[in-house]
C-alpha positions in Angstrom: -6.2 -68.1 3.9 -7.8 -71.5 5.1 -11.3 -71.9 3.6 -13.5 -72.5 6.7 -15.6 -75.8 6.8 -16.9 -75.5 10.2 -19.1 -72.2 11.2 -17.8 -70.0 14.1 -20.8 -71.1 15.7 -21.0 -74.8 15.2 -17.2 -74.6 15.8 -17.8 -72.5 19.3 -20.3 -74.9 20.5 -18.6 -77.7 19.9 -15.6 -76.3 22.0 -17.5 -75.2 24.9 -19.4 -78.6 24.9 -16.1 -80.7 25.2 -14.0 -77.9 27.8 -17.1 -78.6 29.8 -17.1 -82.2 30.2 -18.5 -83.7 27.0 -17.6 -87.1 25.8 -19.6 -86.7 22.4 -17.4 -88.4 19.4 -18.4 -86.1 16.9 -18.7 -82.6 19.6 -15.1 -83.6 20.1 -14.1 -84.4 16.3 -15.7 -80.7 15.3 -14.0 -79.0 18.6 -10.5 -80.6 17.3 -11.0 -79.8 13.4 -12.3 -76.3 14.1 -9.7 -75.2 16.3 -7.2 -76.4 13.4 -9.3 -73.7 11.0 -8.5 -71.6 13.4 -5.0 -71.6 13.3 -4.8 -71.6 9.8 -6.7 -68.4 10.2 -4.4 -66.8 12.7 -1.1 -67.6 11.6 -1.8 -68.7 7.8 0.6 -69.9 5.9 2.1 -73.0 4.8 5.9 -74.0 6.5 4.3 -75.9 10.0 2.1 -79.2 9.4 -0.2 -79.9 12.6 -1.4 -83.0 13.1 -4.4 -84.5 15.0 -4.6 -88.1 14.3 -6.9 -88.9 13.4 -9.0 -86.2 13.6 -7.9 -83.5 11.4 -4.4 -81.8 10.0 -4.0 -78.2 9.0 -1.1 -76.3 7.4 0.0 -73.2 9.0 2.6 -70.3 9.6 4.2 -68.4 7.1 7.8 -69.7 5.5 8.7 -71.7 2.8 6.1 -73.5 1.2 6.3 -77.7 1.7 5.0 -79.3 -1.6 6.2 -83.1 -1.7 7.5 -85.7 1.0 7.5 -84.9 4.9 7.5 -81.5 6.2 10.7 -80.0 7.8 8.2 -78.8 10.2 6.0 -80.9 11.9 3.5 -80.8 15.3 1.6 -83.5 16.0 -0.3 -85.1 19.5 -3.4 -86.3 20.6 -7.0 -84.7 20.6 -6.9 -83.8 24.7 -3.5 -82.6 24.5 -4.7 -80.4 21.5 -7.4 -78.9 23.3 -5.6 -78.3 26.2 -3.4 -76.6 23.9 -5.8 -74.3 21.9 -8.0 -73.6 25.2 -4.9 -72.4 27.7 -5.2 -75.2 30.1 -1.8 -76.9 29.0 1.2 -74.8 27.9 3.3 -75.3 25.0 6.5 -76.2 27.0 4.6 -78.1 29.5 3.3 -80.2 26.4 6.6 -80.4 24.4 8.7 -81.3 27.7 6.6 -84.1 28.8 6.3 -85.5 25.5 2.7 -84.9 24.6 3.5 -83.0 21.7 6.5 -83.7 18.9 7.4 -81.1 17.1 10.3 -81.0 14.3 11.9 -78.1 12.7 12.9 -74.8 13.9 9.3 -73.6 12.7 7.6 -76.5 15.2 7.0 -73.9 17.8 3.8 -72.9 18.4 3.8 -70.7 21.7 3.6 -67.7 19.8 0.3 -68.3 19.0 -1.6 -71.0 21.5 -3.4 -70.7 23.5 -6.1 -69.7 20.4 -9.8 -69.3 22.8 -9.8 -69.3 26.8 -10.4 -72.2 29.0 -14.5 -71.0 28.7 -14.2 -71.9 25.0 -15.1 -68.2 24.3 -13.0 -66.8 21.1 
């Protein structure tokens, strides 16, 4: 399992600062790279690479384990699109079909397990 950096506090505040309006660089920085603990912690493993440039990058889902080169399985988008993600207020296909998120491999589907907190930021 994912060693956490960011307390479930810290991480819960940040969250609910930035669903509710906040601009804050670093509120939104901790929001992004706690909710990427977060996954780790809900679907550990080590087959799906998520990527938050260039905020933060986690490794995630059970499977083979990637070691050396790119992943088979890769996510990767943009902070807002994230946090829409992991709060419920953007859907996986909605994401993946306009484009806002790319994900590669037949591992690259994370649907199963977003949204991760409700739109209140709440775990």
């Amino acid at each position: 399992m994912a060693r956490r950096r960011i307390s479930q506090a810290a991480g819960t505040a940040a969250l609910r600062a930035v669903v509710g309006g906040s601009t804050d660089r670093t509120e939104r920085t901790t929001a992004v790279r706690f909710s990427l603990e977060e996954l780790a912690a809900r679907a550990p493993g080590n087959s799906v690479e998520v990527r938050v440039p260039p905020l933060g990058v986690t490794q995630c889902v059970e499977g083979p384990r990637h070691t050396r080169g790119t992943p088979p399985n890769v996510v990767e988008t943009d902070a807002d699109t994230w946090l829409a993600l992991v709060t419920g207020t953007l859907s996986w296909s909605d994401a993946v079909a306009s484009g806002a998120v790319s994900a590669s491999g037949q591992r690259a589907d994370l649907s199963g397990v977003l949204p991760l907190f409700s739109s209140a930021g709440a775990g």
